[in-house]
MDTraj code that builds the backbone (N, CA, C; nanometers):
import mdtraj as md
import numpy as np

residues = "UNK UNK UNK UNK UNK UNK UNK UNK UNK UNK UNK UNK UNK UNK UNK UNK UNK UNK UNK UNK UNK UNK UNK UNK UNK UNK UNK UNK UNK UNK UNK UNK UNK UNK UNK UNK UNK UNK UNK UNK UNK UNK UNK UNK UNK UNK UNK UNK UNK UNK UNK UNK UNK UNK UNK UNK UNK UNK UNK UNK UNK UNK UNK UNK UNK UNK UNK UNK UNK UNK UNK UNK UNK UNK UNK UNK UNK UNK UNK UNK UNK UNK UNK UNK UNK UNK UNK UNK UNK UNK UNK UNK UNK UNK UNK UNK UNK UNK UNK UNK UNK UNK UNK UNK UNK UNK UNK UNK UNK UNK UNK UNK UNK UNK UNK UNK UNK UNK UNK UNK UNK UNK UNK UNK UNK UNK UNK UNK UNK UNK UNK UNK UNK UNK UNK UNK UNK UNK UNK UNK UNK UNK UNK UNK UNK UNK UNK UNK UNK UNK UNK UNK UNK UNK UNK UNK UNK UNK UNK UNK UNK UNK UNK UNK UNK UNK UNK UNK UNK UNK UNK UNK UNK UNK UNK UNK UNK UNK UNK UNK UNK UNK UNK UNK UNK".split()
xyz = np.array([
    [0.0856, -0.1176, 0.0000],
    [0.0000, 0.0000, 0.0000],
    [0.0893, 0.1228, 0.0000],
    [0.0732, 0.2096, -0.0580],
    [0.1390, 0.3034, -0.1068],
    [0.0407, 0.4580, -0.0431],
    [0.0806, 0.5254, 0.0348],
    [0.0286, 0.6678, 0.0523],
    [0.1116, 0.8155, 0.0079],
    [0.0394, 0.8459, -0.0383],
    [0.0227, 0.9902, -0.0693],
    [0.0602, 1.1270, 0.0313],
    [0.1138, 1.1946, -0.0376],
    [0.1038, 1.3214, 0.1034],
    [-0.0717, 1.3479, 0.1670],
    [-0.1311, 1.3644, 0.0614],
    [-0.2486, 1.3874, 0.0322],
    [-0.3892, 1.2638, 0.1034],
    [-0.2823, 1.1864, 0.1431],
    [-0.3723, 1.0618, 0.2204],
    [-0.4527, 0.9125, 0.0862],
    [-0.4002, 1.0418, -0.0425],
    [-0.4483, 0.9055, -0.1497],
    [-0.3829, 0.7355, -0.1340],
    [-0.4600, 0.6790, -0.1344],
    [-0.3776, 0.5337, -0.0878],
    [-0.4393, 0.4631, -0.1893],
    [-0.3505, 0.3448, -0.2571],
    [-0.3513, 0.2463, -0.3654],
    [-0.2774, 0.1725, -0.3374],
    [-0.2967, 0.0299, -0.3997],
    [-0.2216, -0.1208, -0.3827],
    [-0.1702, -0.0638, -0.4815],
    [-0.0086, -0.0600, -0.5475],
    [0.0183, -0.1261, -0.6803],
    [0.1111, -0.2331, -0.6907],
    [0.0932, -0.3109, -0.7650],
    [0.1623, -0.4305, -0.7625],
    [0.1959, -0.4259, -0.9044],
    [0.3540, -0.4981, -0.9136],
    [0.4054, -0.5549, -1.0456],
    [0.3727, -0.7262, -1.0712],
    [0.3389, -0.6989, -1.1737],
    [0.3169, -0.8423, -1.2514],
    [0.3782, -0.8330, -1.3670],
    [0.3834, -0.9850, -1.4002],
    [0.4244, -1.0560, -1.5468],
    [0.3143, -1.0609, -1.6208],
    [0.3241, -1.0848, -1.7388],
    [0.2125, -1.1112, -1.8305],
    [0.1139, -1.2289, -1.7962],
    [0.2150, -1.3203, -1.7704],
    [0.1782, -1.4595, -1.7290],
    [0.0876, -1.4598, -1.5861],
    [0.1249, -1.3873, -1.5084],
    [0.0640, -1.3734, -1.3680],
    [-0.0929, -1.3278, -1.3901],
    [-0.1272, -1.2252, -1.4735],
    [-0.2038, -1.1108, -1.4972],
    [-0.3522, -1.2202, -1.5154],
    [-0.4412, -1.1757, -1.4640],
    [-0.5716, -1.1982, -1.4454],
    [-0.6129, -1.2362, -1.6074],
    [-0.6663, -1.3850, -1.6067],
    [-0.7096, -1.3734, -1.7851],
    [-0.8303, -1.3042, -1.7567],
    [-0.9357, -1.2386, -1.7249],
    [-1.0322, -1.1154, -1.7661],
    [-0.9308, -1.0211, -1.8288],
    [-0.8493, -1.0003, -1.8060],
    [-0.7424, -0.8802, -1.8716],
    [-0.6886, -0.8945, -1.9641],
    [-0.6690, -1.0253, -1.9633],
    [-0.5429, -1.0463, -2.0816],
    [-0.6553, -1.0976, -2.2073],
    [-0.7495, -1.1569, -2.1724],
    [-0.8568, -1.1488, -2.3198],
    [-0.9073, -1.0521, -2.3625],
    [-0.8786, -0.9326, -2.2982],
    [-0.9650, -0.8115, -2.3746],
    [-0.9117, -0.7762, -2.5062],
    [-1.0205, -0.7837, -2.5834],
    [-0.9188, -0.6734, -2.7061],
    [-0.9187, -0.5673, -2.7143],
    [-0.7872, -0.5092, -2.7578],
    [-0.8258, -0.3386, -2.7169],
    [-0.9351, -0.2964, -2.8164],
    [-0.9651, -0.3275, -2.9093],
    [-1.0593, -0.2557, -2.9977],
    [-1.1776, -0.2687, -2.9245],
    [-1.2109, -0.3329, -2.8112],
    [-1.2676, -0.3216, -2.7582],
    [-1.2655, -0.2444, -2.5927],
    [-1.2320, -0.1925, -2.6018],
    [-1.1765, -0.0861, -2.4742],
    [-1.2784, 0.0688, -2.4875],
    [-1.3710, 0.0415, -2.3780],
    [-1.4372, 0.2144, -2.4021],
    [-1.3566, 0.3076, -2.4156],
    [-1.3441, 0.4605, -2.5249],
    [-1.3497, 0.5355, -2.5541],
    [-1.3962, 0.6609, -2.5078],
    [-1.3542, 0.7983, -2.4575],
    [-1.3749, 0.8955, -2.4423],
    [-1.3884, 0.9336, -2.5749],
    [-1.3236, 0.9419, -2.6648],
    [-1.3231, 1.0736, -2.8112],
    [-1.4346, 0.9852, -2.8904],
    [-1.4612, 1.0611, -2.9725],
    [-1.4969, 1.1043, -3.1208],
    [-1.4157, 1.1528, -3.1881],
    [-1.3804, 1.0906, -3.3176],
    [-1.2918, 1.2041, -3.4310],
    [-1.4051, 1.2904, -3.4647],
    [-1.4931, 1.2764, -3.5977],
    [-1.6190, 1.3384, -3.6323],
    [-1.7277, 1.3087, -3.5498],
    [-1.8167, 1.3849, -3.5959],
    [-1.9457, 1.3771, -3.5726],
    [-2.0340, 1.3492, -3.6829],
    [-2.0490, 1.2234, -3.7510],
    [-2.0563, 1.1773, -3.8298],
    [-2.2042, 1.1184, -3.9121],
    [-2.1972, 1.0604, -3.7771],
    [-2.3360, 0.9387, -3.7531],
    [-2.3997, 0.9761, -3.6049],
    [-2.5702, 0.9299, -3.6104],
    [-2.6158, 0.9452, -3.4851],
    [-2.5163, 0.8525, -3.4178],
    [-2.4789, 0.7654, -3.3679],
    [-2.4136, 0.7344, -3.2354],
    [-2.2995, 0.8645, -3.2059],
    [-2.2283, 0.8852, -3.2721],
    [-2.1119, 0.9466, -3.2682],
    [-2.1817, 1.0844, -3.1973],
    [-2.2549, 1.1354, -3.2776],
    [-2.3425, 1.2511, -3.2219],
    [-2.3702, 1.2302, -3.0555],
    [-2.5093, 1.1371, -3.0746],
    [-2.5069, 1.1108, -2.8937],
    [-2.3799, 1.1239, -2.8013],
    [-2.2668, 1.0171, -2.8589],
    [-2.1336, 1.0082, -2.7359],
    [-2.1585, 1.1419, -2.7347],
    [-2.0964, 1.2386, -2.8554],
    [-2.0441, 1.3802, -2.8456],
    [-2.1217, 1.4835, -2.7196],
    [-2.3058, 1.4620, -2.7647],
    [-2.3824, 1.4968, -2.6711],
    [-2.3778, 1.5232, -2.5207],
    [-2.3641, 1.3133, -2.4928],
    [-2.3957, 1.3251, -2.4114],
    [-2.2194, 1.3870, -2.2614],
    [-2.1582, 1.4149, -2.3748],
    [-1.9990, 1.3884, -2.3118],
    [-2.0293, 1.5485, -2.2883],
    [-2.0739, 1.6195, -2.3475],
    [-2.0676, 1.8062, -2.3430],
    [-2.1674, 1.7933, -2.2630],
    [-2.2608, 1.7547, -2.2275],
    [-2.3542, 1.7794, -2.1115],
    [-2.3135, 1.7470, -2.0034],
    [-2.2361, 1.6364, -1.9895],
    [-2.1534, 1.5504, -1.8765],
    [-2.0573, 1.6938, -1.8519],
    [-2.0212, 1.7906, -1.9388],
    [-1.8663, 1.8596, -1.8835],
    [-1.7957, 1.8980, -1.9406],
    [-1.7733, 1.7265, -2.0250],
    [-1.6430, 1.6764, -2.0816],
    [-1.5991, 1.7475, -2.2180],
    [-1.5625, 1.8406, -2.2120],
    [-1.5073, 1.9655, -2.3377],
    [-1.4060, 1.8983, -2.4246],
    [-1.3728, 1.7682, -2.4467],
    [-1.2278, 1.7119, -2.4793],
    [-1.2591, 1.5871, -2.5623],
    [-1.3887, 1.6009, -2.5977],
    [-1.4821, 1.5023, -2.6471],
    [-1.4086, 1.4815, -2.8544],
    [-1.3738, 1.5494, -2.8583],
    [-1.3417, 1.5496, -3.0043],
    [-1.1601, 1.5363, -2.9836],
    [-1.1592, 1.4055, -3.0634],
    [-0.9730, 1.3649, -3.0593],
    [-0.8797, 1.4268, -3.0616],
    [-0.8030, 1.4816, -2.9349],
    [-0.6930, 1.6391, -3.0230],
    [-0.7162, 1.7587, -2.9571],
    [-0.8725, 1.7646, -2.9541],
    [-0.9104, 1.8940, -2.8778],
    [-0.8372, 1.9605, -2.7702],
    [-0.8379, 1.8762, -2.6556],
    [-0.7330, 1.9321, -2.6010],
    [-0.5647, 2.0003, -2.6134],
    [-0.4943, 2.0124, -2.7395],
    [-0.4451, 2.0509, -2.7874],
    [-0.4416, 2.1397, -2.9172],
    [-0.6007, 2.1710, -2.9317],
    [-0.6411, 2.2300, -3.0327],
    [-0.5590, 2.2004, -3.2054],
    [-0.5249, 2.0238, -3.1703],
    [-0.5058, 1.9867, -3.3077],
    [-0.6055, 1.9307, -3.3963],
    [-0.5923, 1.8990, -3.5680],
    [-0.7346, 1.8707, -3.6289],
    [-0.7309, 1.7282, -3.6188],
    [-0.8166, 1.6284, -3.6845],
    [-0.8449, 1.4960, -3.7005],
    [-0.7066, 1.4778, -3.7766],
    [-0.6784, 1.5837, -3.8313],
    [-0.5579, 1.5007, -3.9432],
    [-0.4600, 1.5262, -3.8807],
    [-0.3963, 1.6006, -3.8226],
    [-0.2741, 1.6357, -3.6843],
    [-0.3304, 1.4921, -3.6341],
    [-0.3826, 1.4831, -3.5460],
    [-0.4477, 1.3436, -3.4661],
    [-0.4118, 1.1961, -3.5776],
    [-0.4545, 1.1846, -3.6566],
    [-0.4557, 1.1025, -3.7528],
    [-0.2687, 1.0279, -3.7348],
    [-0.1807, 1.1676, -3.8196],
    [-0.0741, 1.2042, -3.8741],
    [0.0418, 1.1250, -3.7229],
    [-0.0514, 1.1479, -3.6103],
    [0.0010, 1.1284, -3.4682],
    [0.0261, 0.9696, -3.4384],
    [-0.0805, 0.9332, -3.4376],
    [-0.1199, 0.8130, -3.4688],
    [-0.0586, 0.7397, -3.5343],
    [-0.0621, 0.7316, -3.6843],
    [0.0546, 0.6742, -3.7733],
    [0.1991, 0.6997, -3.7234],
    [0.2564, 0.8216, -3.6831],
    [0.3782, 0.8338, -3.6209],
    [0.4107, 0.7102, -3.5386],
    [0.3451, 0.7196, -3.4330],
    [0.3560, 0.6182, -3.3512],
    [0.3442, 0.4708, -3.3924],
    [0.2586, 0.3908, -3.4771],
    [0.2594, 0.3027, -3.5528],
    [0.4007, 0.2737, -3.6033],
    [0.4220, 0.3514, -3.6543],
    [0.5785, 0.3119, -3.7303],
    [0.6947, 0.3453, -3.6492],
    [0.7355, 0.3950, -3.5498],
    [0.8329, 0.4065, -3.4970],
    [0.8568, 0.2574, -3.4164],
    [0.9587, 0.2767, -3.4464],
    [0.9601, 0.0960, -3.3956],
    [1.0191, 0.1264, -3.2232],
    [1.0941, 0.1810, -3.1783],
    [1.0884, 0.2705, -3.0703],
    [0.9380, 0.2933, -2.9466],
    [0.8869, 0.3089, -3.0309],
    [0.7231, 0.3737, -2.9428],
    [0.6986, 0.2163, -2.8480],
    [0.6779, 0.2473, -2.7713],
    [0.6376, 0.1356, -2.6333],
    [0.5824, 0.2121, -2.5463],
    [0.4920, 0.3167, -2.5234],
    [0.3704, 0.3637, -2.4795],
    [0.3071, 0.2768, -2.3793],
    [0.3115, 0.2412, -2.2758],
    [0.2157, 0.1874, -2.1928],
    [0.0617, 0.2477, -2.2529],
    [-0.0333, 0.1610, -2.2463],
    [-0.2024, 0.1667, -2.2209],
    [-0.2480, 0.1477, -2.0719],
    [-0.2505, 0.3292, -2.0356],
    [-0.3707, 0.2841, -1.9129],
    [-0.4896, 0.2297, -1.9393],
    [-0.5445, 0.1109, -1.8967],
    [-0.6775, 0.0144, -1.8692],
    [-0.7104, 0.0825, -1.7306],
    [-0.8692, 0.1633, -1.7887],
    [-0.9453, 0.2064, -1.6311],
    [-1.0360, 0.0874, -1.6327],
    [-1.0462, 0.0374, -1.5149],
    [-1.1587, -0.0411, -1.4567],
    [-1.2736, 0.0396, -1.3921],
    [-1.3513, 0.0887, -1.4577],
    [-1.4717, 0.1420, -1.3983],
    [-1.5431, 0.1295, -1.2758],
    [-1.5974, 0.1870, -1.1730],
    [-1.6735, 0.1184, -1.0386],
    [-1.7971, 0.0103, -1.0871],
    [-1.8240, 0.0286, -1.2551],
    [-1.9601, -0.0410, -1.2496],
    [-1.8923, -0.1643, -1.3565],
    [-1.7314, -0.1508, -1.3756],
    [-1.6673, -0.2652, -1.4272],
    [-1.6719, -0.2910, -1.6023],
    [-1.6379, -0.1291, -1.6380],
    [-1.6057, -0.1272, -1.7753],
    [-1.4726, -0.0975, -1.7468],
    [-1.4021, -0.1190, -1.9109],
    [-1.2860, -0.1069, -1.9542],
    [-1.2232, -0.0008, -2.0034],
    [-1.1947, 0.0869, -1.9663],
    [-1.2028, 0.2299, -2.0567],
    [-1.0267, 0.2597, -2.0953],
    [-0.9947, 0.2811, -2.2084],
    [-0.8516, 0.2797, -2.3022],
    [-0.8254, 0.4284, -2.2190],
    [-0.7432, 0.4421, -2.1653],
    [-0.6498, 0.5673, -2.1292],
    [-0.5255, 0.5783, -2.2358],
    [-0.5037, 0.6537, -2.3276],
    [-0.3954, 0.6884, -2.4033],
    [-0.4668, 0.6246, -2.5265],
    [-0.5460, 0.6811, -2.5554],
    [-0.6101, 0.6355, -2.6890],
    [-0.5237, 0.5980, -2.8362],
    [-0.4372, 0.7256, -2.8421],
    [-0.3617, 0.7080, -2.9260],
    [-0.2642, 0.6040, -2.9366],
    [-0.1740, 0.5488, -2.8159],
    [-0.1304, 0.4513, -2.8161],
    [-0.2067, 0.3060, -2.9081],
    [-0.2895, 0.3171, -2.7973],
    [-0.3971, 0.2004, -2.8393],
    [-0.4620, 0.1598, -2.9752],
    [-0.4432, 0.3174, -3.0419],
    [-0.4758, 0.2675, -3.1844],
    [-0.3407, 0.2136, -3.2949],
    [-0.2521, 0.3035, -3.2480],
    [-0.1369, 0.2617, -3.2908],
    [-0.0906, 0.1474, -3.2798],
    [-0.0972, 0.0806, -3.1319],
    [-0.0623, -0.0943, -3.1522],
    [-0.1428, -0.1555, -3.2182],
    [-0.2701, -0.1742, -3.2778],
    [-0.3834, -0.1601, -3.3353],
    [-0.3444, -0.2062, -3.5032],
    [-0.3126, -0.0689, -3.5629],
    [-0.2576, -0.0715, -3.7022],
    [-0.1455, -0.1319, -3.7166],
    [-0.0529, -0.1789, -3.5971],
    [0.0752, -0.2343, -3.5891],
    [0.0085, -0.4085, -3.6075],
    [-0.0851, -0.4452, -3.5458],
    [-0.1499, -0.5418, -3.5914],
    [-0.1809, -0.5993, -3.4514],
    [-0.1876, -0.5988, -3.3586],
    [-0.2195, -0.6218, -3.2286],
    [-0.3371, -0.6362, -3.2001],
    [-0.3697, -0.7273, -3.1139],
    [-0.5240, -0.7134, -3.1032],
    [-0.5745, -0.7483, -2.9262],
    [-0.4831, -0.8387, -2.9041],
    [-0.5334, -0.7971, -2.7493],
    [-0.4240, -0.7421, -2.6418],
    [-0.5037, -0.7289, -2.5629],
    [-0.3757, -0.6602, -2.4654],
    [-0.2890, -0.7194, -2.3930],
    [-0.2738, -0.8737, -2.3932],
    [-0.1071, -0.8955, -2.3493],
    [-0.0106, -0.9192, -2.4471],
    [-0.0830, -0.8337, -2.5696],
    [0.0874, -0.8172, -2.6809],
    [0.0981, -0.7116, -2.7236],
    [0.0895, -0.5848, -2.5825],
    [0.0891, -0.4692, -2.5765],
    [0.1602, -0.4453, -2.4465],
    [0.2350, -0.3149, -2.4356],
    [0.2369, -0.2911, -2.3191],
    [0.1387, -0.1932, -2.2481],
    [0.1163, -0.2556, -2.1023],
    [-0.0303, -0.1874, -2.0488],
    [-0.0066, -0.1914, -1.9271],
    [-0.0917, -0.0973, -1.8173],
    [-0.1268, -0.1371, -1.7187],
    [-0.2812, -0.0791, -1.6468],
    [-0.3038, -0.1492, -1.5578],
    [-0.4637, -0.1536, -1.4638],
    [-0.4795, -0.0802, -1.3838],
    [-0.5844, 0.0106, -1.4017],
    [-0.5849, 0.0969, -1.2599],
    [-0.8062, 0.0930, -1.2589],
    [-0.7898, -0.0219, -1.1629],
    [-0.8953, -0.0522, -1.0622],
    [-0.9506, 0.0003, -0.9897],
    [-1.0822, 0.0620, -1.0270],
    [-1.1079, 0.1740, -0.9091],
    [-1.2066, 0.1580, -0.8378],
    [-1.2284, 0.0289, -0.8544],
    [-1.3404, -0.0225, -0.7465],
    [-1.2416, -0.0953, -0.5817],
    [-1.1180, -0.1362, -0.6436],
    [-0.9888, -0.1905, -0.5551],
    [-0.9014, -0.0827, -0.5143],
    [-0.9040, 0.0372, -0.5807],
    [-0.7957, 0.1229, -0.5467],
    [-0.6507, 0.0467, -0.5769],
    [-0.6319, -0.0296, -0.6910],
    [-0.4984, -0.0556, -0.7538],
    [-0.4963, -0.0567, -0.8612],
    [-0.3686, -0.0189, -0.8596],
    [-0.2734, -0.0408, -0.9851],
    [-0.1790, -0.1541, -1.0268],
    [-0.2299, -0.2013, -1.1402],
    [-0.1432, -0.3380, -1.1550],
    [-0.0507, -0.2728, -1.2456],
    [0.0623, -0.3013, -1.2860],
    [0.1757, -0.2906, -1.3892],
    [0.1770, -0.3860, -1.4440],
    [0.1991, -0.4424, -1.5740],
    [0.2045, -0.5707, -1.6305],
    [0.4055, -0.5388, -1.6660],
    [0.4654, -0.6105, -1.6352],
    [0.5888, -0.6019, -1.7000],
    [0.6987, -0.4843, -1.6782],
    [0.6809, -0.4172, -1.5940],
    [0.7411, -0.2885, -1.5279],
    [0.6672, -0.1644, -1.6192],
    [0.5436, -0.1649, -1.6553],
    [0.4698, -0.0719, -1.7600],
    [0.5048, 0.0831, -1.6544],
    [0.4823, 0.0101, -1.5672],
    [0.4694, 0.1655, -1.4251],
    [0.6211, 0.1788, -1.3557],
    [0.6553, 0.2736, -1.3325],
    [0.7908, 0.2972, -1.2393],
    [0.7532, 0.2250, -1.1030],
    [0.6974, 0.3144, -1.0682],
    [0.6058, 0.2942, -0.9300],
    [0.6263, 0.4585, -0.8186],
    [0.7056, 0.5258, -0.8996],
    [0.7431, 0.5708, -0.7905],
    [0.5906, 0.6952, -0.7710],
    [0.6201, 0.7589, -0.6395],
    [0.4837, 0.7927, -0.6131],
    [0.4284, 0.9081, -0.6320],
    [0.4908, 0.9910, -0.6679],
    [0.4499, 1.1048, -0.8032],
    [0.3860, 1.0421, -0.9335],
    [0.4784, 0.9806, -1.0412],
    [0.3676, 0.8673, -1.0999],
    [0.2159, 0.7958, -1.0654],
    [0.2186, 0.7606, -1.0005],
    [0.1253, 0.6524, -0.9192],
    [0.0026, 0.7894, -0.8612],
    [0.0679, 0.8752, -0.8174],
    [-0.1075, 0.9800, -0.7767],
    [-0.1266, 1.0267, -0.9515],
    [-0.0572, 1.0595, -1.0147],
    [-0.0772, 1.0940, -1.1540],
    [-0.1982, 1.0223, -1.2337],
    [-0.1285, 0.8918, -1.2425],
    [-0.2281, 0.7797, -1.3017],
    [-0.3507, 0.7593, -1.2072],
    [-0.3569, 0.7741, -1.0950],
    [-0.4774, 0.7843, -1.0353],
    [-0.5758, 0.8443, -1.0206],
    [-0.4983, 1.0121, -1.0546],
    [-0.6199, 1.1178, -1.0553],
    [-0.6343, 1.1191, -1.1979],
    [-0.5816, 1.0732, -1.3199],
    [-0.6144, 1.0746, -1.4460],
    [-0.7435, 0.9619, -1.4393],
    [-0.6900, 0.8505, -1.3753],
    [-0.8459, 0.7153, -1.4029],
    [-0.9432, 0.7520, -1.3109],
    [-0.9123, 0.8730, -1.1798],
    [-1.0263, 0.9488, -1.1204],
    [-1.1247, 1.0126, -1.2235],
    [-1.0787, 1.1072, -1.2809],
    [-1.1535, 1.1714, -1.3976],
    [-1.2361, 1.1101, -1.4530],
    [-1.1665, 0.9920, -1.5298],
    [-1.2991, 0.9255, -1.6275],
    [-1.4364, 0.9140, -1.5463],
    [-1.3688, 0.7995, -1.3825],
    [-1.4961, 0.7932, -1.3277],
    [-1.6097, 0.9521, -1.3030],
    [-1.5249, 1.0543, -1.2654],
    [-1.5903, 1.1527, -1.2220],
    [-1.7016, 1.1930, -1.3482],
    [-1.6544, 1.1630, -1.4488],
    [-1.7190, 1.2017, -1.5661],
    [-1.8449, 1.1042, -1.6261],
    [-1.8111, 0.9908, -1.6148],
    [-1.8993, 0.8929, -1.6161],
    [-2.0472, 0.9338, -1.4680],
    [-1.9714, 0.9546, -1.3672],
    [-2.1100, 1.0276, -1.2726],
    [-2.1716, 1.0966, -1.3388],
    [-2.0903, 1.2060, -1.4067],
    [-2.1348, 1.3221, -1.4628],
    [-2.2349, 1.2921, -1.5976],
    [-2.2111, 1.1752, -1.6298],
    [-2.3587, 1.1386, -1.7406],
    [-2.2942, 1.1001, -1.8547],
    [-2.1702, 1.1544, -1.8914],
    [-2.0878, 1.1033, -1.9969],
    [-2.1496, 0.9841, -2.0882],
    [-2.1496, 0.8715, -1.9951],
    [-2.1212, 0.7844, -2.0873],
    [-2.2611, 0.6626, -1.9698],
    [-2.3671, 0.6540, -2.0054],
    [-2.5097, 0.5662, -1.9487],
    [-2.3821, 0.4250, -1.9436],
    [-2.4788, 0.3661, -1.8598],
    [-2.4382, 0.2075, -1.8829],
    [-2.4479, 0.1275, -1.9878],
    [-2.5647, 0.1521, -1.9883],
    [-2.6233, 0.0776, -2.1806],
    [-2.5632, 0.1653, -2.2948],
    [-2.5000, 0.2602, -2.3051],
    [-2.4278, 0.3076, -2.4145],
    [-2.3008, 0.3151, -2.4316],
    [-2.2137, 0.2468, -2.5041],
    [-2.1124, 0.2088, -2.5350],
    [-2.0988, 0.2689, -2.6734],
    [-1.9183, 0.2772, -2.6641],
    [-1.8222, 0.3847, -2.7636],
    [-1.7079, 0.3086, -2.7554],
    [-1.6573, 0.2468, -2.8366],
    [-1.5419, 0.1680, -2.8264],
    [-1.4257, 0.2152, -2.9088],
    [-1.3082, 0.2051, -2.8592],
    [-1.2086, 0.2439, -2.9718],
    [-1.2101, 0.1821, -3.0956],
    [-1.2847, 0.0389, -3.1194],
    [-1.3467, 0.0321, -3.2732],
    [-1.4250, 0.1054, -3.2929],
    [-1.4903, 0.1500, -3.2367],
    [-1.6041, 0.2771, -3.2813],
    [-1.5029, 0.3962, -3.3543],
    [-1.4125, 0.4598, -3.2706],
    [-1.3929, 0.5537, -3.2892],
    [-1.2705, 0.5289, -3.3841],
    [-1.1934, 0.4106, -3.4261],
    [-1.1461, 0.3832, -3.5375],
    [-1.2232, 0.3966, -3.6674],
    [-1.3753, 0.3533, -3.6880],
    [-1.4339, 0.3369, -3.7713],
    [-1.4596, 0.4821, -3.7923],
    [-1.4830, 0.5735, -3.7148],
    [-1.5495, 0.6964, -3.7039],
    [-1.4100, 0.7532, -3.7679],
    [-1.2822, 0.7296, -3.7456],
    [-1.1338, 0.8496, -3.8166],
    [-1.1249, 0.7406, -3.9242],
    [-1.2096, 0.6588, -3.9788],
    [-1.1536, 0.6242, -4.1281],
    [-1.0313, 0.5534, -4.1298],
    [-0.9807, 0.4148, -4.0486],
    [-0.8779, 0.3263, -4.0366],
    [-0.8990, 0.2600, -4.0467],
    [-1.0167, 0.1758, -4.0489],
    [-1.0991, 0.0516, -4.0495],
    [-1.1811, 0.0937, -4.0769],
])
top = md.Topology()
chain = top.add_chain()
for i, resn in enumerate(residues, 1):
    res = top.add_residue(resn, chain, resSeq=i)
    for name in ("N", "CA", "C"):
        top.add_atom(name, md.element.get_by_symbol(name[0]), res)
traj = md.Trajectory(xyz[None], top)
């Protein structure tokens, strides 16, 4: 158990691939919920967009937060694909109501087009927020504890946002969604 100045407290533990929970290791990332939208295209895409700006969530369109376009975003993406270099950890949020949600989207699509399909032939790690841990698969995480509140108040957010209406239970946005939606698949 690991504390915080701040009193934040989390398990994190290192694991092997081999160790790692198969619920985890069968996921495919194309199947990993999604925060973005590239376009706004199609009614689903619309709704996410909707219901994510009513939720708050201003960051709803891929990039936005850096005020780059779909094709900056795009251009990003492929970068990473081809650098043979790029080893990007994927934060995996575990939701309180026990969805999967892709943290570092871009990564995720990039191992993706690299030809990857589930996540133990990626590097990744778990942050559980119904457990308050963090798993590392393979030293994905340092550990040290500046890191570790980082990744925590980042997989805080999603949940906070998901309260916030973001994203219903019954409505799902998957990074195949939002592949299909930027025209890669």
């Amino acid at each position: 158990m690991r504390e915080g100045v701040y009193g934040l407290k989390c398990i994190f533990e290192e694991r092997c691939v081999e160790t790692m929970p198969s619920e985890i290791l069968e996921i495919f990332i194309s199947d990993l919920e999604s925060k973005h939208v590239a376009l706004i295209d199609s009614e689903s895409a619309y709704k996410i967009y909707k219901l994510s700006t009513e939720g708050g969530y201003e960051n709803t369109i891929l990039g936005s937060h850096r005020q780059a376009t779909i094709l900056d975003e795009y251009r990003r993406i492929i970068a990473m694909q081809n650098n043979r270099n790029f080893k990007r950890p994927v934060r995996i949020v575990k939701d309180l109501s026990g969805r999967y949600w892709c943290d570092n989207t871009h990564a995720a699509i990039a191992y993706i087009l690299r030809g990857n399909k589930k996540i133990n032939e990626i590097p990744f790690y778990v942050v559980d927020l119904k457990d308050n841990s963090i798993i590392s698969c393979d030293g994905a995480v340092n550990g040290d504890l500046q890191d570790l509140r980082n990744i925590i108040s980042s997989s805080l957010r999603i949940q906070e946002r998901i309260d916030k209406g973001i994203r219903p239970i019954d409505c799902r946005w998957t990074i195949e969604n939002l592949m299909k939606n930027l025209k890669v698949i």
